[in-house]
FIBADO-365646 format. One record per residue (C-alpha): z, x, y. Coordinates in nm, 2 decimals, decimal comma. Last residue first. Layout:
// residues N
((Z; X; Y))
...
***
This chain:
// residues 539
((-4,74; -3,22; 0,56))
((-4,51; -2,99; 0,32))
((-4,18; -2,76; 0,46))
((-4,10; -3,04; 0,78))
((-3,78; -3,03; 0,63))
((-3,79; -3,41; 0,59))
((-4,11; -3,36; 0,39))
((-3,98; -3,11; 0,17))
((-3,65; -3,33; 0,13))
((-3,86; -3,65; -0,01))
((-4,04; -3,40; -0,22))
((-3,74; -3,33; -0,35))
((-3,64; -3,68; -0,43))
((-3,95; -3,74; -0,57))
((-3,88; -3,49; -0,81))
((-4,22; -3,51; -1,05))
((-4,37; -3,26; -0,86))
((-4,11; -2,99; -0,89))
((-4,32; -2,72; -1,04))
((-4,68; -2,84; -0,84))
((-4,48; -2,85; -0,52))
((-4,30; -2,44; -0,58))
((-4,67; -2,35; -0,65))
((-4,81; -2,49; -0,29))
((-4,48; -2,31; -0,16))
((-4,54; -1,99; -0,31))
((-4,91; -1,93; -0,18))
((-4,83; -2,03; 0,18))
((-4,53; -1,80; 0,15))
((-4,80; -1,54; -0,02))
((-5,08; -1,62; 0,25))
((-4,82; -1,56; 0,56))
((-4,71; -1,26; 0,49))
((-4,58; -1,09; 0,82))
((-4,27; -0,97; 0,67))
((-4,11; -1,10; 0,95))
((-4,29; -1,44; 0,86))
((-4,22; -1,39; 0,48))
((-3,88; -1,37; 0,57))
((-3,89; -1,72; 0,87))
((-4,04; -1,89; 0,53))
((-3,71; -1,76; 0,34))
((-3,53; -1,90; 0,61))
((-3,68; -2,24; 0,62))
((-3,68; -2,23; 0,22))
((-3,26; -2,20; 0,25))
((-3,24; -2,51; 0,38))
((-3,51; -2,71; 0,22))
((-3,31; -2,61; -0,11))
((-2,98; -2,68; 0,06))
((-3,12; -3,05; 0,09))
((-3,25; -3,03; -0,26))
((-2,88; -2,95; -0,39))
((-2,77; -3,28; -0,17))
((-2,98; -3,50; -0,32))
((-2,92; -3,42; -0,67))
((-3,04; -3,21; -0,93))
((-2,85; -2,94; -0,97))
((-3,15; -2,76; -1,08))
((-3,33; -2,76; -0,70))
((-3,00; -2,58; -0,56))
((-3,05; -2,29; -0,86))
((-3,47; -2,26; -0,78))
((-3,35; -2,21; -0,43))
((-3,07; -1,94; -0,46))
((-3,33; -1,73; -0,70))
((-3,59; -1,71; -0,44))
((-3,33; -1,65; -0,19))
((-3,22; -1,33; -0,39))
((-3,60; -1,24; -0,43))
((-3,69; -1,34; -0,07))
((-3,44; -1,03; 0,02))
((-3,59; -0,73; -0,05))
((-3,90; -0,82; 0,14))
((-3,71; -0,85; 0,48))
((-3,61; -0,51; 0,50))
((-3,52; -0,39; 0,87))
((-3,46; -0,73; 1,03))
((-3,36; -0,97; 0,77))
((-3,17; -0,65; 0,61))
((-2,91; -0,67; 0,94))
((-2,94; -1,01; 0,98))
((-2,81; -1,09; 0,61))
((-2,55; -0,85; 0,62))
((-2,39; -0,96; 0,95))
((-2,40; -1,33; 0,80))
((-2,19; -1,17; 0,50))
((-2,30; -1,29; 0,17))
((-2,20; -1,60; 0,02))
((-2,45; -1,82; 0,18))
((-2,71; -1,62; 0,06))
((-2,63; -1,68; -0,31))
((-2,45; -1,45; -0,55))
((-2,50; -1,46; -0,90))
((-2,39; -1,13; -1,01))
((-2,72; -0,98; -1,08))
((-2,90; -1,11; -0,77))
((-2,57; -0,97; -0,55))
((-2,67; -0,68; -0,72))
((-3,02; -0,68; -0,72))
((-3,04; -0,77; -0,34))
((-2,81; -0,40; -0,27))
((-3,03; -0,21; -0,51))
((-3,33; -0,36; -0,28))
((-3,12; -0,25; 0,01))
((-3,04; 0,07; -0,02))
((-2,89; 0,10; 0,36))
((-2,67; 0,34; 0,27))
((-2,39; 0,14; 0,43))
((-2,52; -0,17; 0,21))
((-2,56; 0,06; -0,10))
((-2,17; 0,16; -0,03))
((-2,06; -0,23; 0,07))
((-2,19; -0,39; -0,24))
((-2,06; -0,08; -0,46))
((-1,71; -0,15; -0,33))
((-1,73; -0,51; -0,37))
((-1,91; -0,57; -0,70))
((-1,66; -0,28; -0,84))
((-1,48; -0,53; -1,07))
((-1,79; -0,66; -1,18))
((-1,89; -0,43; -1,29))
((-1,72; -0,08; -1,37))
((-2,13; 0,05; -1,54))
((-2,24; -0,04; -1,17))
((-2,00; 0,25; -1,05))
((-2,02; 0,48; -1,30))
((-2,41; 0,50; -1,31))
((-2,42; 0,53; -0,95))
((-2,18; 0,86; -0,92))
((-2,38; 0,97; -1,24))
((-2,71; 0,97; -1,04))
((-2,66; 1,31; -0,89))
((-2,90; 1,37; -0,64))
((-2,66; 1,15; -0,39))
((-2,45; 1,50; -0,38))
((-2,24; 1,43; -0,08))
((-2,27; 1,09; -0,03))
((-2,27; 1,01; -0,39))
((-1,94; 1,22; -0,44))
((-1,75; 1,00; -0,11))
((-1,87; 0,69; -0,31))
((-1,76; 0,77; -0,63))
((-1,41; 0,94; -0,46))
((-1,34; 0,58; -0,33))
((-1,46; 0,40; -0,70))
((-1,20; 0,59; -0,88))
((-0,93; 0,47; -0,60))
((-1,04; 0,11; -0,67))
((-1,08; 0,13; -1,05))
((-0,73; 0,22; -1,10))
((-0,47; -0,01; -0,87))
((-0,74; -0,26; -0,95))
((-0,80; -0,28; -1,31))
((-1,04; -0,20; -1,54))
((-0,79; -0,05; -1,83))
((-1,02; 0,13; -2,06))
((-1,31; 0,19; -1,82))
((-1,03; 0,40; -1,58))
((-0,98; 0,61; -1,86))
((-1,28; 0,71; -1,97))
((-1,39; 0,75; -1,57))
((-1,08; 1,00; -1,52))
((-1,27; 1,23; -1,78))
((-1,59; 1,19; -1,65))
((-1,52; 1,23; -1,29))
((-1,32; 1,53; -1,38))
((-1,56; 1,70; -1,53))
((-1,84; 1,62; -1,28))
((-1,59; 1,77; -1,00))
((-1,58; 2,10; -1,21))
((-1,94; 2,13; -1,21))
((-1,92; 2,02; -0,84))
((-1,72; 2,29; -0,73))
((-1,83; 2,20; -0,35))
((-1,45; 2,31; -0,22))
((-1,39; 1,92; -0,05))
((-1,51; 1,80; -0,38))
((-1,28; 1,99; -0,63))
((-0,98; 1,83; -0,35))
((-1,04; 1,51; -0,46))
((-1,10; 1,55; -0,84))
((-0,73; 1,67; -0,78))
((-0,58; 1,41; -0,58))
((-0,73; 1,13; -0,79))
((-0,52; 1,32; -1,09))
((-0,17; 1,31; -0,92))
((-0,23; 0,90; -0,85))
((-0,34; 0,91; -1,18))
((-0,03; 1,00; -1,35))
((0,16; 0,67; -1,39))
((-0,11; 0,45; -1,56))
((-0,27; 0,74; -1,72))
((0,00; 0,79; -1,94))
((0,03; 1,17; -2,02))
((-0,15; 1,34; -2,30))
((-0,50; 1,37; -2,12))
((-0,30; 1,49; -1,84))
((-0,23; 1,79; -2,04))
((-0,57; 1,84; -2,15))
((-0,73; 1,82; -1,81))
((-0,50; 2,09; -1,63))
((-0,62; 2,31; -1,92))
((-0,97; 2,29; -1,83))
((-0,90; 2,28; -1,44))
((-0,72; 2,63; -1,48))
((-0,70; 2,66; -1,05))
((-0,36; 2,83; -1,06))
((-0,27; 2,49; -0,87))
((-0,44; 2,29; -1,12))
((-0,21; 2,42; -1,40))
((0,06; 2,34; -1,23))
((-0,07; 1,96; -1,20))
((-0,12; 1,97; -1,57))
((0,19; 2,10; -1,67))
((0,39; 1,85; -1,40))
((0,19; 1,57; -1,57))
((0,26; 1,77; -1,91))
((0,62; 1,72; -1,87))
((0,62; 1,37; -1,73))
((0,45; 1,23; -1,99))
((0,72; 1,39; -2,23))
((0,98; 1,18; -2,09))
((1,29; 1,33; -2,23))
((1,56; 1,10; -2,46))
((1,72; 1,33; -2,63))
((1,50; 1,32; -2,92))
((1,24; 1,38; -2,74))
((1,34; 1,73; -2,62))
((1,45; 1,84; -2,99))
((1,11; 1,86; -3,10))
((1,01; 2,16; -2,82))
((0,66; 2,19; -2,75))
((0,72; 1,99; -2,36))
((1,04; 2,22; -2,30))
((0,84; 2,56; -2,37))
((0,56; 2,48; -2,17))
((0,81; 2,37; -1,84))
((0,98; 2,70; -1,89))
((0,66; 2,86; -1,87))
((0,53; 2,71; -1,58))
((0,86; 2,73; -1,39))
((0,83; 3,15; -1,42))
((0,50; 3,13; -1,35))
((0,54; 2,95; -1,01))
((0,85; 3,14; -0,93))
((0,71; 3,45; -0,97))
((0,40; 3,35; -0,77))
((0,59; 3,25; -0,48))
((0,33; 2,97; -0,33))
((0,40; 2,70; -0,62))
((0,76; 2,62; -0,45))
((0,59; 2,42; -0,25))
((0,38; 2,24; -0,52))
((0,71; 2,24; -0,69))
((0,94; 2,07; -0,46))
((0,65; 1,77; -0,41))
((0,60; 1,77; -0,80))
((0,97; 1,74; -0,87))
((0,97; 1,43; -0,59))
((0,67; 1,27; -0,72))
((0,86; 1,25; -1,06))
((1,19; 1,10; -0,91))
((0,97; 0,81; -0,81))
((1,25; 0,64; -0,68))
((1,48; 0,28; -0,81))
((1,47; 0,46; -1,22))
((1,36; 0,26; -1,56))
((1,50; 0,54; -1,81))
((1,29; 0,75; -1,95))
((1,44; 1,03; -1,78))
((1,23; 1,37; -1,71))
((1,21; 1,33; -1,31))
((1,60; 1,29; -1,27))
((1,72; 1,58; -1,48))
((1,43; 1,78; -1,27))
((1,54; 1,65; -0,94))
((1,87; 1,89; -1,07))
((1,66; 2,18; -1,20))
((1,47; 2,17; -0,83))
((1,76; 2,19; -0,68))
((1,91; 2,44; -0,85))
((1,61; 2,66; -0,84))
((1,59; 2,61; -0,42))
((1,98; 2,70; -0,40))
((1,90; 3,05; -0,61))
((1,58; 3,09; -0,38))
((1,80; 3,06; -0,05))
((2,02; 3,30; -0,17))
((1,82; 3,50; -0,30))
((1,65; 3,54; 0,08))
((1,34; 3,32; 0,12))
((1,03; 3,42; 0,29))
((0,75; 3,36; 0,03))
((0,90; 3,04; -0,04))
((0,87; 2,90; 0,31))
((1,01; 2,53; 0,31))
((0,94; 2,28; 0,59))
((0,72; 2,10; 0,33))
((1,03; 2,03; 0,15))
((1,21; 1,94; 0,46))
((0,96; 1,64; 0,54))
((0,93; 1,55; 0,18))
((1,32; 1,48; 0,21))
((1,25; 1,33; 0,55))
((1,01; 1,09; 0,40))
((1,23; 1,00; 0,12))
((1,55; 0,97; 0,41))
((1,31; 0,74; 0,60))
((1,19; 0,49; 0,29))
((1,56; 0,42; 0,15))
((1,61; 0,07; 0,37))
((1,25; -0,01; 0,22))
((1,34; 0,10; -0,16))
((1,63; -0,10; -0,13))
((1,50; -0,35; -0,03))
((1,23; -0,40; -0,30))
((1,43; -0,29; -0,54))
((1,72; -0,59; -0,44))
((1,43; -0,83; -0,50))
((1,31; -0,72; -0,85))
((1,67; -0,70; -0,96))
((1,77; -1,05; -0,89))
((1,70; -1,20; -1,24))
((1,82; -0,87; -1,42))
((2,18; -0,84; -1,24))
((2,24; -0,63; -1,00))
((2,49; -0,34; -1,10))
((2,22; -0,07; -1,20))
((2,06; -0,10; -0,85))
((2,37; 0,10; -0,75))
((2,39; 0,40; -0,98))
((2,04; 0,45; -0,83))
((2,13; 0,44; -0,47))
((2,41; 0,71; -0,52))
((2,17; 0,92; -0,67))
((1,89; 0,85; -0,35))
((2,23; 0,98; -0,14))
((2,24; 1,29; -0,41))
((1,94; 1,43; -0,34))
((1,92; 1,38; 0,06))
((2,27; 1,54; 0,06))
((2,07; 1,83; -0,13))
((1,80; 1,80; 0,10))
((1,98; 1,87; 0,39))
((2,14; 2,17; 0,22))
((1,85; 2,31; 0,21))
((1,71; 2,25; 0,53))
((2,00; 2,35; 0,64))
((1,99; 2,72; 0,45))
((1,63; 2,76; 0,64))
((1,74; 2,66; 0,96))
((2,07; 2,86; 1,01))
((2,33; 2,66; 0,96))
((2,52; 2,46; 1,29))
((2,43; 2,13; 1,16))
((2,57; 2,17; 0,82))
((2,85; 1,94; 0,77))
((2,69; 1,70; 1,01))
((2,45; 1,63; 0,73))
((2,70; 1,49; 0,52))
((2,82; 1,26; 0,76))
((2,51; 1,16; 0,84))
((2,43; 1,08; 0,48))
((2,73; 0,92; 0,42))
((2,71; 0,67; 0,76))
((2,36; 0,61; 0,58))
((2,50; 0,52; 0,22))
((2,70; 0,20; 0,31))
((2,37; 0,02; 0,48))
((2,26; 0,04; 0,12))
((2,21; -0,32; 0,06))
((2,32; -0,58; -0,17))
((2,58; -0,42; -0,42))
((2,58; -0,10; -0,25))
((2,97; -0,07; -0,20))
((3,01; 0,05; -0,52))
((2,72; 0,34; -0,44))
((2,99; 0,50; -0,24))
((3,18; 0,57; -0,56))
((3,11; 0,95; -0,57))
((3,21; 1,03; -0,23))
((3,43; 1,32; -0,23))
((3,42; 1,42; -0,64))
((3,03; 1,38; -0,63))
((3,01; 1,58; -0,31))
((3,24; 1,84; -0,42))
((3,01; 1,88; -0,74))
((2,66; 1,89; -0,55))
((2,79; 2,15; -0,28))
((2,90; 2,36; -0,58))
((2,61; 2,36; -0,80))
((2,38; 2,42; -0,43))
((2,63; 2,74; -0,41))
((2,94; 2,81; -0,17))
((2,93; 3,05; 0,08))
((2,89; 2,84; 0,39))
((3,17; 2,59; 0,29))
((3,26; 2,42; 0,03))
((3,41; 2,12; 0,20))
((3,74; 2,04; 0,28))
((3,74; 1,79; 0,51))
((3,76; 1,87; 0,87))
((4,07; 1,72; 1,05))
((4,04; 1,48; 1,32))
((4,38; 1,49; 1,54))
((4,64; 1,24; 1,44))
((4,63; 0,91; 1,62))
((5,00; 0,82; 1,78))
((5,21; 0,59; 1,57))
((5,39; 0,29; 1,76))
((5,23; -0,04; 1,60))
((5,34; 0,08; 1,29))
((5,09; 0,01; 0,97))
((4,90; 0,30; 1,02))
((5,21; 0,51; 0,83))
((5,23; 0,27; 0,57))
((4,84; 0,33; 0,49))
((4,85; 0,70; 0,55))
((4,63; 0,85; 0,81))
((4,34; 1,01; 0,71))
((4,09; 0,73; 0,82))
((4,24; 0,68; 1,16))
((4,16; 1,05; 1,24))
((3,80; 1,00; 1,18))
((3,64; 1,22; 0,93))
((3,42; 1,53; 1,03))
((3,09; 1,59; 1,04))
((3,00; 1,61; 1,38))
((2,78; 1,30; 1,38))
((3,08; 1,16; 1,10))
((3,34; 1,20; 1,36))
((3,15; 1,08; 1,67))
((3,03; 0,72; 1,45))
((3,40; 0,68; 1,32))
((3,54; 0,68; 1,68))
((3,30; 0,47; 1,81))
((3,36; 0,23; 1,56))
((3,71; 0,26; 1,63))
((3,69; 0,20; 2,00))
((3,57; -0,18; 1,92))
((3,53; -0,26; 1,59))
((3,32; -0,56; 1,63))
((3,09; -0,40; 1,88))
((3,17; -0,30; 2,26))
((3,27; 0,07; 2,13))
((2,95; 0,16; 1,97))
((2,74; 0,05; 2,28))
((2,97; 0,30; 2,44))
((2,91; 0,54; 2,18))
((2,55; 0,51; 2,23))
((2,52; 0,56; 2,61))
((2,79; 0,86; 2,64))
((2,54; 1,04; 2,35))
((2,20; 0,95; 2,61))
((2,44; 1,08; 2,93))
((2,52; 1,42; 2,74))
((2,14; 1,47; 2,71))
((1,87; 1,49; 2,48))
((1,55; 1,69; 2,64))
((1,51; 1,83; 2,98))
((1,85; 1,82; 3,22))
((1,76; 1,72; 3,52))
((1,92; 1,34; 3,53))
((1,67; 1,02; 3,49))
((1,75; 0,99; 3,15))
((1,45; 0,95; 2,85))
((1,38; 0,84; 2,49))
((1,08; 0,93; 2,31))
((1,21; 1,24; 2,17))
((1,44; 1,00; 2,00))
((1,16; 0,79; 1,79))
((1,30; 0,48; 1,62))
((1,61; 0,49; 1,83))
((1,45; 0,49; 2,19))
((1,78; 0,55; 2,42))
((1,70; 0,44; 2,81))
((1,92; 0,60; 3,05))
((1,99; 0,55; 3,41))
((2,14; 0,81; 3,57))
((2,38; 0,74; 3,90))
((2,48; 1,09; 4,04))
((2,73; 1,37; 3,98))
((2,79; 1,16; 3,67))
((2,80; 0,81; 3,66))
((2,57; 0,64; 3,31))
((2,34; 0,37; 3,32))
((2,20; 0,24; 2,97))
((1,95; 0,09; 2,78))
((1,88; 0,10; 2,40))
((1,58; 0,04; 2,25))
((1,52; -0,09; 1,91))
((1,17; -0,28; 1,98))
((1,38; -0,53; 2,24))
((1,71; -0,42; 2,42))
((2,05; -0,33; 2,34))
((2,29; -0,23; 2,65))
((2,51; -0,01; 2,74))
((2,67; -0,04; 3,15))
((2,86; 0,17; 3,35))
((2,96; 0,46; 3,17))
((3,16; 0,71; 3,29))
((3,50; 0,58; 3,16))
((3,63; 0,93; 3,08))
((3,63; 0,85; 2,72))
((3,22; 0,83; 2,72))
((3,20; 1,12; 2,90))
((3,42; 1,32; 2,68))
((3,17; 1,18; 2,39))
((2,84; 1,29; 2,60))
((2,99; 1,61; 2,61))
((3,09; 1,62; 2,27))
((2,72; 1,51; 2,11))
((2,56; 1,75; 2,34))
((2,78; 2,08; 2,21))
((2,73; 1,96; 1,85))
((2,33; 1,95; 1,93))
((2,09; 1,66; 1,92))
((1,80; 1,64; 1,65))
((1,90; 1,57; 1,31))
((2,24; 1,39; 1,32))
((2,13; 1,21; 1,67))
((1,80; 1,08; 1,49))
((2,01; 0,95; 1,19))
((2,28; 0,76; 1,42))
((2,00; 0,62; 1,62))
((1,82; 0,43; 1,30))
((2,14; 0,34; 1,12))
((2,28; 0,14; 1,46))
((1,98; -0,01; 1,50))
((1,94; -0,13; 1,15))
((2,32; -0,24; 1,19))
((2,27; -0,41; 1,49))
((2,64; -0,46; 1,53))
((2,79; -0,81; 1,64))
((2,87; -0,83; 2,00))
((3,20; -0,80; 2,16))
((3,28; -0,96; 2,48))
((3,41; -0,75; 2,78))
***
């Protein structure tokens, strides 16, 4: 059999759904089947599927989805993952470069273990004749052992991972399996933990890593980084919202504090950093928010850091302090004070927590406090005027003028962000079919006809013809002042379809009325009058 070079995203993808959704007892049946020579054929197919048929009591065929496992399916009884879907995988494993080894390697780390081959001794490897050792567990903490603990033996373990991250992390998701195979027979609620401690300090590894490239190539190795990180981010905010703080033992609670300490370390840097370490804090602490104790314990300890001198000095974003103040403060539903300590972050990086809040004020109806919001994120978004602000601010404008269109503010602070919310506040009057407003605006911008949407034009054509002879009115008179040929010929264009307006409009008289005066303006253009006649517009 001819080996094939690994799909490593494939082989990434499957090995992280086995780690968190198939069983130790699976994963060694289908192993035993795979070293008894029960399967037939394993082979990698299009949109990272695997397909394989495996002998058992009868012929199953298998079909191994790696981006989703619960999509994946064997024609045998058993419901769920099976032993067949494992013996699949590690014989797709074992016809890689690598061979048996690879296999080997994969089994080990899924049950969290290391591979006899990698404990042997280098001189001892080296004869031909030496028989594999039996895997031996590593030496971890154990069950006991505290989140301080776990997070010390896995920096002494596999601190310099991230050395073999020079141009891609494919290094760190064997690690994370491994690590996760540690744990896979916890109880639920001390996994989830632990899970998202190895999360923790894989995303560390990754961050000692983008260090090493150089400045010119930075930008790019981010990028992919970032991309090959994206899963274990979501799973980490996966887990977190998995947690139930009202529920927990001490135990669990102590573990919970010590992570949140250690993302804490991370989030207050000032240091340009791969992940929005920041996000992460606020994720673990919205969670975290539902035990009242904790929540007001956090709080304070939180005040008391941002007022100290000594915190700056060494180096602690303040910003990020009061964002987490401010965002605490929401929670507990003290919107005045929530406002002042975002007022004293920088609005750049906090106002995708803010947008949230104003947000959520309108879904309740507290529309006093939604109008102080809107006022205070407004200032700032007037100051920059740019597009990663004004477009969010402009959403929740829209959504508030829906909802309370009394209130002309929502208006006010859209046409006062001009031009850069032309679009957005072209579309909204559009939708609510203000259509005069609408004509003033593409009037006051300088748009012509031609430049609006064709569906927009038949749309108001037919149910509002009056408010748009203005905007054509204007588009004519600007073709006529260019002055040339080809202006008056786009003149005469856009008079036919005025005329068909005043038609709809069933005017006659005042298109009648217009055009005579539009003669005696221009009547010194022959040229003009040349087009008029041409157009069939004068006889």
């Amino acid at each position: 059999m001819s080996l094939m070079h690994l799909n490593e995203k494939l082989h990434a993808l499957i090995e992280q759904q086995l780690n968190v959704h198939v069983e130790t007892t699976i994963m060694k049946r289908g192993w035993q089947y795979y070293m008894e020579g029960k399967v037939n054929s394993a082979n990698e197919g299009s949109h990272d599927h695997l397909y394989g048929v495996v002998q058992g009591s009868d012929l199953y065929a298998v079909i191994l989805d790696a981006s989703n496992l619960r999509y994946s399916s064997c024609t045998c009884p058993y419901t769920g993952f099976c032993k067949h879907m494992a013996a699949v995988y590690f014989q797709y494993c074992s016809q890689q470069e690598g061979g048996h080894s690879l296999a080997e390697r994969s089994y080990f780390r899924l049950l969290g273990l290391s591979s006899a081959s990698s404990l042997l001794n280098h001189s001892q490897a080296a004869k031909a004749d030496q028989q594999p050792q039996a895997p031996v567990a590593p030496r971890d903490p154990g069950t006991l052992a505290t989140a301080e603990e776990w997070l010390i033996w896995m920096e002494e373990t596999h601190g310099e991972v991230w050395r073999k991250c020079r141009h891609s992390l494919h290094a760190l998701q064997p690690l994370l399996s491994s690590l996760k195979g540690l744990t896979k027979d916890w109880e639920k609620p001390m996994q989830r933990l632990h899970w998202s401690t190895a999360i923790l300090f894989v995303l560390e590894q990754a961050e000692r890593a983008i260090n090493t490239v150089d400045s010119f190539s930075r930008y790019y190795h981010e990028m992919s980084f970032i991309r090959m990180a994206e899963p274990w981010v979501e799973h980490l905010y996966t887990l977190i919202s998995e947690l139930t703080p009202a529920a927990m033992e001490p135990k669990e609670e102590a573990w919970a504090d010590a992570l949140i300490a250690h993302v804490k370390i991370w989030a207050s840097s000032t240091e340009r950093q791969l992940f929005d370490w920041e996000y992460i804090y606020l994720a673990f602490c919205e969670k975290l928010s539902e035990n009242r104790s904790w929540f007001e314990r956090e709080l304070a300890s939180m005040v008391e850091l941002s007022k100290a001198e000594e915190a700056e000095a060494e180096g602690v974003n303040k910003a990020f302090l009061h964002t987490a103040i401010g965002i605490m403060y929401f929670f507990d539903r003290k919107d005045e004070q929530a406002i002042h300590h975002f007022s004293l972050t920088s609005f750049e990086r906090s106002q995708k927590v803010m947008y949230p809040c104003a947000a959520q004020r309108m879904e309740e109806g507290k529309w006093d406090l939604v109008q102080h919001w809107m006022s205070f994120l407004f200032e700032r978004v007037n100051k920059v005027k740019n597009g990663r602000s004004v477009g969010p601010f402009l959403t929740l404008c829209r959504r508030a003028d829906l909802d309370r269109p009394d209130l002309e503010v929502w208006t006010d602070y859209m046409t006062q962000l001009l031009p850069h919310s032309y679009s957005e506040l072209s579309d909204h009057w559009l939708d609510q079919k203000r259509y005069e407003e609408w004509a003033d605006l593409q009037m006051l911008v300088g748009s012509r006809p031609e430049d609006v949407g064709a569906h927009a034009l038949r749309e108001i054509a037919k149910l509002a013809p009056r408010a748009l002879m203005p905007l054509y009115h204007q588009s004519v008179e600007a073709s006529i002042q260019t002055r040339n040929r080809q202006g008056y010929r786009i003149a005469v264009k856009q008079l036919k379809k005025l005329e068909r307006l005043y038609k709809a409009d069933k005017d006659v008289l005042r298109w009648d009325q217009y055009i005579a005066g539009l003669v005696r303006k221009h009547q010194r253009l022959r040229a003009f009058q040349e087009e008029l006649w041409k157009g069939k517009i004068v006889t």
